[in-house]
C-alpha positions in Angstrom: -0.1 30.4 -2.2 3.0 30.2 -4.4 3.5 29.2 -7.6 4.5 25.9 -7.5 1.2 24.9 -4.7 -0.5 26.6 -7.1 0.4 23.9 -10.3 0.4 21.1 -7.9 -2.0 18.2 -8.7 -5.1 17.2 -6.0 -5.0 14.2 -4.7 -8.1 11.8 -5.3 -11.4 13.4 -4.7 -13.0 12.5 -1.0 -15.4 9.8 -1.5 -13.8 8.1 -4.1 -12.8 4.5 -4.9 -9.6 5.0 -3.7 -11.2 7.2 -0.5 -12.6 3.8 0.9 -10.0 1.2 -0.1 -6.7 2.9 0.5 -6.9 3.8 4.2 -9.0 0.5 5.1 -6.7 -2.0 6.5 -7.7 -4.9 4.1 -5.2 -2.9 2.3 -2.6 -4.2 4.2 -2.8 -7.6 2.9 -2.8 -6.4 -0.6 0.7 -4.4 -0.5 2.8 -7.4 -0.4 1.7 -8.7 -4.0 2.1 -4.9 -4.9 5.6 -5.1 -3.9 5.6 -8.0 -5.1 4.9 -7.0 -8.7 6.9 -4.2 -8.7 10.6 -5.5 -7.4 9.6 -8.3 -10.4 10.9 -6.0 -12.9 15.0 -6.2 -13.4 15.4 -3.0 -12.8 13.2 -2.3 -10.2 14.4 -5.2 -8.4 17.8 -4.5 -8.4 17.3 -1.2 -7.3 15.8 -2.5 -4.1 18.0 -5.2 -3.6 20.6 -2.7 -3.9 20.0 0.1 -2.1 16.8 -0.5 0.2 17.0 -1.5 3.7 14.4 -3.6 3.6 16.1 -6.9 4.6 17.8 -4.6 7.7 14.7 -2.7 8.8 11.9 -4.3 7.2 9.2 -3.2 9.7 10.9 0.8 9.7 10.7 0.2 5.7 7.3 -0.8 5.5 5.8 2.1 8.0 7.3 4.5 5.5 5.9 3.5 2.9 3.0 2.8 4.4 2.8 6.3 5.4 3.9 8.1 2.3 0.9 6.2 0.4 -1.6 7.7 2.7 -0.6 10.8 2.1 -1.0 10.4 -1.7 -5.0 10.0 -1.0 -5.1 11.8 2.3 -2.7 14.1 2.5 -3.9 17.2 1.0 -1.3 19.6 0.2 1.1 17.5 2.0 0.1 15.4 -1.3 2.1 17.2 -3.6 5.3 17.6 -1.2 5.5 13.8 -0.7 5.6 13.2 -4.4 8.9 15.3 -4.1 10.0 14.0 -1.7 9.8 10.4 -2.9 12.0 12.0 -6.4 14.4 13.4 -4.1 15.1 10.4 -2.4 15.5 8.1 -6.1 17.6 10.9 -7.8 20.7 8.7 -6.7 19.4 5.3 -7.5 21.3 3.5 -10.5 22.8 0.9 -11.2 23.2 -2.2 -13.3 20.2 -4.5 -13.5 20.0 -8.6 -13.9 20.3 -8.1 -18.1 23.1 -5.9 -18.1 21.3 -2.7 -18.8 21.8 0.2 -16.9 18.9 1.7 -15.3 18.2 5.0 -12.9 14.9 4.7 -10.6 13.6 7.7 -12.2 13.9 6.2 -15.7 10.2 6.9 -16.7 9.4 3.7 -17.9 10.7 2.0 -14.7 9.0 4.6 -12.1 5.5 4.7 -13.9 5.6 0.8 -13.6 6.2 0.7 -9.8 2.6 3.0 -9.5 1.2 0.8 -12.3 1.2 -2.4 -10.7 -1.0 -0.9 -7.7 -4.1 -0.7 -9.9 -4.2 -4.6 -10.9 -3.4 -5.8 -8.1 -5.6 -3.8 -5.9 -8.3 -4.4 -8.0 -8.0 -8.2 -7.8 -7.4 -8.5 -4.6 -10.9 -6.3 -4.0 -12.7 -9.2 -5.0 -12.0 -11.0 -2.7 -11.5 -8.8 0.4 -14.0 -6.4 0.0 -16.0 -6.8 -3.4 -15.4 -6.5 -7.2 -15.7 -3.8 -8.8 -18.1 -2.9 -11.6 -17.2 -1.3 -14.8 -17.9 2.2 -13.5 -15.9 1.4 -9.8 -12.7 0.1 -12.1 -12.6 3.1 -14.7 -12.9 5.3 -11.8 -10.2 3.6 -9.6 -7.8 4.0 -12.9 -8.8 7.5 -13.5 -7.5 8.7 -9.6 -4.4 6.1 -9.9 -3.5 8.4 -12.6 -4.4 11.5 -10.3 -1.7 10.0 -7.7 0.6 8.8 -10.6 0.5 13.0 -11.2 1.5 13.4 -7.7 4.3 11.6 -8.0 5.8 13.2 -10.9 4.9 10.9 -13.5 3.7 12.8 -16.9 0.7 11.7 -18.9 2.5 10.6 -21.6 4.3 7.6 -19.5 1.3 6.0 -18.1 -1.7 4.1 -20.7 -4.2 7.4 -19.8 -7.5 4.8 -20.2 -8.7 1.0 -19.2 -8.5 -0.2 -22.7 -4.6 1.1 -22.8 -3.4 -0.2 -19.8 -4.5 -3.5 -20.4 -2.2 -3.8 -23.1 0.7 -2.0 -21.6 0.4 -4.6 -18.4 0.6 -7.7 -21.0 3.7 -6.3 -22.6 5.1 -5.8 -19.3 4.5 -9.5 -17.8 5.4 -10.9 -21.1 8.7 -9.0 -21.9 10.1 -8.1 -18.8 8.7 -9.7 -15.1 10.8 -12.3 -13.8 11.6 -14.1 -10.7 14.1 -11.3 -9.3 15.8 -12.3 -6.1 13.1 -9.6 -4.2 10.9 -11.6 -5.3 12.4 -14.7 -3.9 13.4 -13.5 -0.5 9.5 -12.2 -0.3 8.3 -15.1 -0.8 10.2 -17.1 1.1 9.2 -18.9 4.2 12.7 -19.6 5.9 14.8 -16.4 5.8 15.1 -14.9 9.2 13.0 -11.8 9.8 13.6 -9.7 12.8 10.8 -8.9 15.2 9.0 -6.1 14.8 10.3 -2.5 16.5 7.6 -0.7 16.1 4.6 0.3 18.7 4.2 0.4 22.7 7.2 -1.2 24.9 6.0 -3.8 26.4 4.0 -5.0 22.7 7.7 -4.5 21.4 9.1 -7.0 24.2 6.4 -9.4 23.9 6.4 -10.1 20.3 10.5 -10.3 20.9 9.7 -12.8 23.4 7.3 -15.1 21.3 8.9 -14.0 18.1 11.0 -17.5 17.3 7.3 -18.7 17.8 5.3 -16.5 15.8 8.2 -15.7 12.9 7.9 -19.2 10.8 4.1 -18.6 10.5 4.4 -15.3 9.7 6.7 -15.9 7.0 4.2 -18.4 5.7 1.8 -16.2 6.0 3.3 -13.0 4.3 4.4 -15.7 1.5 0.8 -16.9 1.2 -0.8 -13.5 0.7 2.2 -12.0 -1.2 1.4 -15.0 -3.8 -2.2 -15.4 -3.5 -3.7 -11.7 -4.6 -1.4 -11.5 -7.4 -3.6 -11.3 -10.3 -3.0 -15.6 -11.9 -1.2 -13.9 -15.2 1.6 -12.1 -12.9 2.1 -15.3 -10.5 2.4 -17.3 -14.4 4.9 -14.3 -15.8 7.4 -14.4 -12.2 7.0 -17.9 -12.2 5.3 -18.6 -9.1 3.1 -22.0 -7.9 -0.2 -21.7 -6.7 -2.8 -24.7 -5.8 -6.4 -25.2 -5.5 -5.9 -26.1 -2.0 -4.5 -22.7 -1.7 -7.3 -21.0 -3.8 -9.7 -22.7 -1.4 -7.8 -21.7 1.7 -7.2 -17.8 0.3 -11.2 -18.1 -0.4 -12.3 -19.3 3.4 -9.6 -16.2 4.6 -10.9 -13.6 2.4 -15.1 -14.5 3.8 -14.2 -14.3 7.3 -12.3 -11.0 6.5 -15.0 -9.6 4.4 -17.5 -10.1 6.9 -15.3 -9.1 10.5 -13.8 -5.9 8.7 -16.8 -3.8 7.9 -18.7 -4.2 11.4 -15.4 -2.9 13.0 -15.3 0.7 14.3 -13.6 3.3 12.1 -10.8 3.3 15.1 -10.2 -0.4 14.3 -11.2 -0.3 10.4 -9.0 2.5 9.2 -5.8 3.3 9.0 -4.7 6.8 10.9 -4.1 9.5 8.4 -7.3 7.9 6.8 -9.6 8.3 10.0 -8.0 11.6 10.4 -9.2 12.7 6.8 -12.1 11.1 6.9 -13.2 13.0 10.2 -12.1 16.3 9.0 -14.2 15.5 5.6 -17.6 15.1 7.7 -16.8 17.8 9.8 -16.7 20.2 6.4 -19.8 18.8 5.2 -21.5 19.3 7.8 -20.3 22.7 7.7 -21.1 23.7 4.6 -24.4 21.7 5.0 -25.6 24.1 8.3 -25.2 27.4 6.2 
């Protein structure tokens, strides 16, 4: 092993809070208000709206990503290599954000808050889709989103290292800086057109481009709805977005039927690949080390 495996931080123990919630596909419906929160900072925003593709490829976009988060939990020493990876590719990100400042995507302050935002909003959004958390569940859940914060390059001393820090540090951050960026808008909007997705088997990929000026409008409203809904109620106040009881109520009745189809799925159905993958190889190692 060389040097630099040998420094490299561990991803998140097997088992974990973040062993159960990352790979499960509830977690899908939770990375849009992540996004969400993230692109509402100026210079976060502007940085995507600048140099992503996601208004070009949006589906290619979000499989990446997708992907490079489950290697942060599941990928082992591919962990550490991913969290390289993801600096190489930001090194050339700058610009000029919607306040006039300059800003570089590796500015700490601006990276550590695109991993901060995963841990309110994941842990909100647990309440409803799968269950909330207690006191124990959330301290550990911070504790390994600072394990993958290490991952991806981001030093202690740029990230609140306990509960009763961060809480704080996210106040500051809705109150000083989030706004309604224009990511935020076109996410959140129900009438921009979004191309069909170009992902998966060929004959899925020409159906859905068949029905797709069908299913697109209530997609839209659906990726708007969810994008808005498990945002924690201070972000949705800070980036200045609506939100009725009629929706609360609607979000509530979505989040019961999901709660109780999702956990009497099959693991083939229920998780994510890299996570079924991990999770496999885990039992087969315990069993292992159990039969000696």
């Amino acid at each position: 092993m060389n040097q630099a495996a040998a420094a490299d931080p561990a991803p998140p123990p097997p088992g974990g809070v973040l062993w159960s919630l990352a790979g499960d596909i509830r977690g899908l419906l939770m990375l849009p208000s992540a996004l969400a929160l993230q692109v509402a900072h100026p210079a976060v925003g502007a940085g995507v709206d600048e140099h992503s593709v996601f208004r070009t490829d949006p589906w290619g976009r979000g499989e990446r990503s997708l992907r490079s988060l489950q290697l942060w939990v599941y990928g082992g020493e591919q962990a550490a290599e991913e969290g390289r990876r993801l600096r190489r590719l930001h090194r050339t990100i700058q610009g000029t954000d919607t306040r006039g400042r300059p800003y570089h995507a590796l500015t700490p302050a601006n990276y550590a808050w695109v991993h901060a935002t995963g841990f309110p909003v994941h842990r909100y959004a647990a309440r409803y889709l799968v269950r909330p958390m207690t006191d124990a569940q959330e301290r550990q859940f911070y504790a390994e989103w600072l394990q993958v914060g290490r991952i991806l390059g981001i030093h202690d001393r740029d990230m609140p290292q306990t509960i009763e820090e961060f809480w704080p540090y996210y106040r500051k951050m809705l109150a000083d800086e989030i706004e309604m960026t224009a990511v935020v808008r076109d996410l959140v909007t129900t009438d921009r057109p979004l191309p069909p997705p170009d992902r998966g088997p060929l004959p899925l990929r020409l159906l859905l481009r068949a029905l797709w000026p069908l299913l697109q409008p209530r997609f839209a409203r659906f990726r708007a709805f969810v994008t808005v809904g498990f945002l924690p109620p201070e972000a949705r106040e800070a980036i200045g977005l609506e939100w009725t009881d009629a929706q609360e109520r609607t979000l509530r009745r979505l989040s019961r039927v999901v709660r109780a189809v999702v956990p009497a799925l099959p693991e083939r159905l229920r998780y994510l690949p890299l996570a079924r993958e991990a999770r496999r190889r885990y039992r087969i190692s315990r069993a292992a080390r159990s039969a000696r």
